[in-house]
ZAMARGU-4260 file (C-alpha; in steps of 0.2 Angstrom, whole numbers, plus 5000, padded with zeros to 4 digits):
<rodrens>
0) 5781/5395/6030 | 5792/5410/6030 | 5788/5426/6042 | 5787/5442/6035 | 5782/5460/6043
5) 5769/5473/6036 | 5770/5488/6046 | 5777/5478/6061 | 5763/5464/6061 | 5769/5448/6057
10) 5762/5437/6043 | 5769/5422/6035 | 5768/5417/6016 | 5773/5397/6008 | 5772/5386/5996
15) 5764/5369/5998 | 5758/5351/5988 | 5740/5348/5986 | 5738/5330/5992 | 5719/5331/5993
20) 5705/5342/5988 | 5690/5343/5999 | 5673/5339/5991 | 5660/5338/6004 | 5651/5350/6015
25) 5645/5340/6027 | 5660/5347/6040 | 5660/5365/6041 | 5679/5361/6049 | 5685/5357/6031
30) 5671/5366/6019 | 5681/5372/6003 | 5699/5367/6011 | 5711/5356/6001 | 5726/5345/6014
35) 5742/5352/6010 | 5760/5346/6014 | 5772/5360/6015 | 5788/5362/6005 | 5801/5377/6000
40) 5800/5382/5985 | 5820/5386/5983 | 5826/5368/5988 | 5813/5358/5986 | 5811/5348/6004
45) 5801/5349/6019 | 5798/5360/6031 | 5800/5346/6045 | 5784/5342/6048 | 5777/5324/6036
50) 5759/5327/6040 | 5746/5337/6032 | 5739/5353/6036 | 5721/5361/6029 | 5720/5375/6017
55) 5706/5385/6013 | 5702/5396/5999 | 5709/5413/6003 | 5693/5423/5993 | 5676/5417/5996
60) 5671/5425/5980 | 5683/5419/5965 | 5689/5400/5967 | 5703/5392/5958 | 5703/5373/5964
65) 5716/5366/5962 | 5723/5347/5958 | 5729/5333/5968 | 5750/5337/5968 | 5748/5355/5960
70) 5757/5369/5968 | 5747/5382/5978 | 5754/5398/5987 | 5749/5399/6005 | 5745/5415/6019
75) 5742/5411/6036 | 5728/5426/6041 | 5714/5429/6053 | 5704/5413/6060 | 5686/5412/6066
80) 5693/5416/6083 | 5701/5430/6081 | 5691/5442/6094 | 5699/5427/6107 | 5712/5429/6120
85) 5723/5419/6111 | 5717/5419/6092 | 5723/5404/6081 | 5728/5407/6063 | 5719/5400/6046
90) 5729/5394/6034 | 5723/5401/6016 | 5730/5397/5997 | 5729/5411/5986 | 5733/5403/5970
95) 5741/5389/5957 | 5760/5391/5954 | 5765/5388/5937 | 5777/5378/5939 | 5773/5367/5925
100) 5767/5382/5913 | 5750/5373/5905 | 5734/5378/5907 | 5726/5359/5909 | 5736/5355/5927
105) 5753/5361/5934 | 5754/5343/5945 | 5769/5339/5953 | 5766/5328/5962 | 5778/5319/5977
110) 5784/5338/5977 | 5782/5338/5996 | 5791/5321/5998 | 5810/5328/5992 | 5824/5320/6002
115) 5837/5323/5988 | 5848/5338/5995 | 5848/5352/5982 | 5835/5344/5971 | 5819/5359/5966
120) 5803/5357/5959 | 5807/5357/5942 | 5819/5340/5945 | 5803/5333/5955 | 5794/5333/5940
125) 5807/5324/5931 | 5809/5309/5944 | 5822/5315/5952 | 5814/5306/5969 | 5820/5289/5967
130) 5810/5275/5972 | 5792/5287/5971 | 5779/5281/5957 | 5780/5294/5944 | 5770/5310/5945
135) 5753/5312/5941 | 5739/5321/5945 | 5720/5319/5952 | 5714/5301/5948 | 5699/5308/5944
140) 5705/5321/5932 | 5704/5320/5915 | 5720/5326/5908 | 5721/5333/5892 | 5740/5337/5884
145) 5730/5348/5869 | 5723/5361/5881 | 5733/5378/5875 | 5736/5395/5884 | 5723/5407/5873
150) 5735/5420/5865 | 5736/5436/5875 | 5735/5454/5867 | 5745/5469/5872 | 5734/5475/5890
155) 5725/5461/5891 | 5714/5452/5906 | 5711/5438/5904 | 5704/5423/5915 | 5705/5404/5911
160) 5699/5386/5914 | 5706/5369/5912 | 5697/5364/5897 | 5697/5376/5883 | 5685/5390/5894
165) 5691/5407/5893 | 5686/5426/5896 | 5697/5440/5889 | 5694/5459/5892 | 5704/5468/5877
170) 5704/5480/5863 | 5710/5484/5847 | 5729/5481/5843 | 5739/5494/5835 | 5751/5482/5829
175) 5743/5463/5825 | 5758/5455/5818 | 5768/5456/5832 | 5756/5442/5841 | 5759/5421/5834
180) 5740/5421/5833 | 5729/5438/5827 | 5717/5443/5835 | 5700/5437/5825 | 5692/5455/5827
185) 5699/5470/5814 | 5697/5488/5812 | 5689/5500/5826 | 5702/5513/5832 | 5715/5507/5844
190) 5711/5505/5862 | 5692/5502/5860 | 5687/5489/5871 | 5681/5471/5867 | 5675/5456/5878
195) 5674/5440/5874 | 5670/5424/5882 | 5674/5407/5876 | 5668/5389/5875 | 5679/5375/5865
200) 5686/5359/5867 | 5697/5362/5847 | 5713/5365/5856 | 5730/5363/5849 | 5747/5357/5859
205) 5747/5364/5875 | 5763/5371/5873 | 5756/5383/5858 | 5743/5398/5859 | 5726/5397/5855
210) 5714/5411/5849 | 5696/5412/5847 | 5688/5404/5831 | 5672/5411/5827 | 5669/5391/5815
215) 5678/5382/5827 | 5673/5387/5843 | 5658/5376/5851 | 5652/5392/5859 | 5657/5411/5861
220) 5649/5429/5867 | 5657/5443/5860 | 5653/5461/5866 | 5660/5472/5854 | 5662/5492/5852
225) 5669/5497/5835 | 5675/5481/5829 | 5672/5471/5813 | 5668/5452/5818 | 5670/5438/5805
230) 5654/5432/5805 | 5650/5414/5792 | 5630/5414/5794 | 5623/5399/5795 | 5609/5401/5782
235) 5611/5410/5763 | 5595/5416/5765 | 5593/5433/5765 | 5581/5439/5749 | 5569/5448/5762
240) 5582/5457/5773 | 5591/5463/5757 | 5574/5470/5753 | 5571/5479/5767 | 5591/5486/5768
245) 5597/5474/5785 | 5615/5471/5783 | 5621/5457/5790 | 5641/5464/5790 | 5643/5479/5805
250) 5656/5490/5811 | 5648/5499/5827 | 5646/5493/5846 | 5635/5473/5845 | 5633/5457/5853
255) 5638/5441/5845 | 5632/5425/5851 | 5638/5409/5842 | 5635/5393/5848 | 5628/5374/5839
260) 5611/5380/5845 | 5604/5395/5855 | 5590/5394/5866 | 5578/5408/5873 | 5566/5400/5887
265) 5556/5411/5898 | 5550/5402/5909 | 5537/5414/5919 | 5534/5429/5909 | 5540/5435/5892
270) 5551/5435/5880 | 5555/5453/5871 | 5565/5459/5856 | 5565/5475/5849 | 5576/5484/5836
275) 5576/5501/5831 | 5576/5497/5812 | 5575/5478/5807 | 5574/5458/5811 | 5581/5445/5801
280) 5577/5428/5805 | 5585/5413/5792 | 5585/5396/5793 | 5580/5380/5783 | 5564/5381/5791
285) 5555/5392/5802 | 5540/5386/5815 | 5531/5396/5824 | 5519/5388/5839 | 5506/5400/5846
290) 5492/5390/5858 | 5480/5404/5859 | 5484/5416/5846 | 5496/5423/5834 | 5496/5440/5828
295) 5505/5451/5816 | 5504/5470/5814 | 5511/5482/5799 | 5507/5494/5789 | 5513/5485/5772
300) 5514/5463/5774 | 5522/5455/5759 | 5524/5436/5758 | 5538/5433/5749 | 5552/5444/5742
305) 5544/5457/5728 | 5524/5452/5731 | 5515/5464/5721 | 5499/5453/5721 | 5487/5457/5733
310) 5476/5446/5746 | 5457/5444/5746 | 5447/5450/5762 | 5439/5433/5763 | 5423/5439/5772
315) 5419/5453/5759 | 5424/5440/5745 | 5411/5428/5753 | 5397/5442/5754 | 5401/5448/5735
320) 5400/5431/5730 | 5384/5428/5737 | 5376/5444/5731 | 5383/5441/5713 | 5375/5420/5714
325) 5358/5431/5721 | 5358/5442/5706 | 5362/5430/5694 | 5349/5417/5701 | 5335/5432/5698
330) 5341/5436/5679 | 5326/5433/5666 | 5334/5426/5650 | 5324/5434/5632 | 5316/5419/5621
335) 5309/5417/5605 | 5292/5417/5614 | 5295/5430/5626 | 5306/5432/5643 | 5310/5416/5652
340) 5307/5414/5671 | 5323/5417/5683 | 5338/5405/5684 | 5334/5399/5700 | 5321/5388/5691
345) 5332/5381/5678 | 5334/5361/5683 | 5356/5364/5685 | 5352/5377/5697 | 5352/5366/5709
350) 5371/5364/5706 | 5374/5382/5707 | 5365/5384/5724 | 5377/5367/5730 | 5392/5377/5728
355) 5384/5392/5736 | 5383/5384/5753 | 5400/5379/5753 | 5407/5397/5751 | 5407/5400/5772
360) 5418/5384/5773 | 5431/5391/5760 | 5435/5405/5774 | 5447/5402/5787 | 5442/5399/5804
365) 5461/5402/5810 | 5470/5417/5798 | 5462/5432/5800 | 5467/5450/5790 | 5462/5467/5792
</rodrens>
C-alpha cells in the first residue's frame, strides 16, 4: 500500500484482488471482511507479499460486496485497539474499481498473481498471465453479459445493483435529446426533482444504456413532482370514474407504483386510504371479504354508471305489503244477492296467505340500507 500524509499523519491507500468473500458470522475476527492479495494498480504485480490479508468494509452503513477476483480500493485506518500503547491498523475497502466498466461484475481475476514485467490490469484480463486458467469470477455468481449501465441524466445520483436494480435521484432535462436513451418522464419545469426506484431483469448488452420502462419493468416506484408519467393502465374500465370527473392522466406531485401485483397487508392494525376528491378501483373483477361486517356510507350510492332507478327499503316494503294483503283480505265483494263475506273466506285465499308468510324470508338478513 502506498503511504500518504494528511496534515502530517500518515495513512496509506491501495489497491487489491478479492480472492474470497467472507459469508459467515460465526468469527467476529472476519465478520463482513473479504481475503485480499495486494497488487499496484500501475504495473500490475505484487507488492511482495504472496499471501492474503483481510479487508473489511470501510462503512458499516452502505455495503457493496464485491466478487471473487474484482478490484477493490483499500485504506489502512483505526483498529479496535486503537486507545493501545501500541495500536495495530485495520485494513478497510472502500469500493469496486471499474476496471472492467460493467455493472454485473468487474472480475479480474489472477490480477494479483502478475509476474509479467510491465503487464497492467487491463492485459490480465486478456490472458496475458500465461499458464493461469482464464479469468472468472465467483463460482457461485450468476453472470449475466445483458446487465446494462441505466442511462444517466445531466445532475444525476444514482445507485446500482448487479442485476437490473437501480435508484436514481433526478429531475427534469432541459435538453432530452442529447441523452442515447430519454428519460420516460416529460414536461414539469426544469430542475424539479424526481425519484425513482427500479426492479428489472429486461436488460439489454451490457455495454449499452438502459432506462426505466414503465411496460417492461417488473417493478418501479416513482416519486414525482410536476412531471407527466406514461402510465398504460391495466384495466379500460373506467365508466364510473369518468362519472365522477377522476382523471387517470396527472401533471402535479404523485406516487406511482407499478409492479405484476401489489400487495397491502397489515398485519396488526389497519389499513387506511384517503383522498381529497376520489378513488378509482378497475380491474376484471373486484372481491371484497369482510368477516364481521362491511359497511358503506354516502350521501348519493349509484350501482352502476348512470342509475336513475331507485332501491326499495326492504322492511318498509315488507310492512306495506303486509297491510295491503290485510286490507285486501277484509274487502266485501257486492253480489246480485247482497255483499259477500271478506276474501279471507274465499277457498284460494289460502294461497294468498301462503305467499304472505314468505315475505320476511324475501329480506335480506346480510345487506342492509338506510
Amino acid at each position: 500500500m502506498k503511504n500518504f500524509q494528511s496534515n502530517g499523519q500518515p495513512f496509506q491507500i491501495g489497491f487489491a484482488e478479492v480472492v474470497k468473500v467472507e459469508y459467515e458470522d460465526n468469527n467476529p475476527n472476519i465478520f463482513q471482511g473479504v481475503r485480499c492479495k495486494g497488487l499496484d494498480p500501475s504495473v500490475g504485480s505484487d507488492y511482495g507479499d504472496a499471501s492474503s490479508f483481510l479487508a473489511k468494509p470501510l462503512s458499516p452503513y452502505v455495503r457493496r460486496v464485491p466478487l471473487q477476483g474484482e478490484i477493490v480500493m483499500l485504506l489502512a485506518g483505526p483498529s479496535p485497539a486503537i486507545a493501545a500503547m501500541t495500536p495495530n491498523a485495520n485494513v478497510y475497502y472502500m469500493d469496486i474499481v471499474n476496471v472492467q466498466g460493467l455493472i454485473n461484475h468487474n472480475s479480474v481475476p489472477t490480477a494479483g498473481k502478475v509476474t509479467r514485467s510491465g503487464a497492467n490490469i487491463a492485459a490480465t484480463a486478456a490472458g496475458a498471465n500465461q499458464g493461469d486458467p482464464p479469468p472468472s469470477p465467483d463460482k457461485n455468481f450468476f453472470e449475466d453479459s445483458n446487465a446494462s449501465f441505466i442511462q444517466h441524466y445531466v445532475g444525476d445520483v444514482i445507485f446500482e445493483g448487479r442485476y437490473g436494480q437501480s435508484l436514481r435521484f433526478s429531475s427534469t432535462q432541459k435538453n432530452k435529446g442529447i441523452f442515447k436513451k430519454p428519460a420516460i418522464w416529460e414536461q414539469g419545469s426544469a430542475g424539479d426533482p424526481i425519484t425513482v426506484l427500479r426492479n428489472s431483469k429486461f436488460k439489454g448488452p451490457g455495454n449499452k444504456f438502459y432506462t426505466e420502462d414503465l411496460e417492461k419493468d417488473d417493478s418501479m416506484i416513482i416519486l414525482s413532482s410536476t412531471q407527466k408519467l406514461p402510465v398504460k393502465p391495466a384495466s379500460n374500465a373506467k365508466k364510473a370514474s369518468d362519472e365522477v370527473g377522476i382523471q387517470d392522466k396527472y401533471e402535479k406531485n404523485q406516487i406511482l407504483l407499478s409492479s405484476g401485483r401489489i400487495i397491502l397487508n397489515a398485519q396488526q392494525e389497519d389499513i387506511l386510504a384517503y383522498a381529497k376528491k376520489g378513488v378509482h378501483i378497475a380491474a376484471d373483477k373486484v372481491a371484497i371479504d369482510a368477516q364481521s361486517k362491511f359497511t358503506v356510507d354516502s350521501p348519493v350510492i349509484h350501482l352502476g354508471a348512470q342509475a336513475i332507478e331507485p332501491l326499495i327499503f326492504g322492511q318498509k316494503w315488507a310492512t306495506w305489503m303486509n297491510n295491503l294483503i290485510n286490507a285486501l283480505g277484509a274487502c266485501f265483494v257486492a253480489t246480485g244477492v247482497g255483499p259477500s263475506g271478506p276474501l279471507t273466506g274465499n277457498p284460494n285465499w289460502a294461497q294468498v296467505a301462503q305467499l304472505q308468510g314468505q315475505i320476511q324470508t324475501l329480506l335480506s338478513q346480510i345487506s342492509k340500507t338506510k
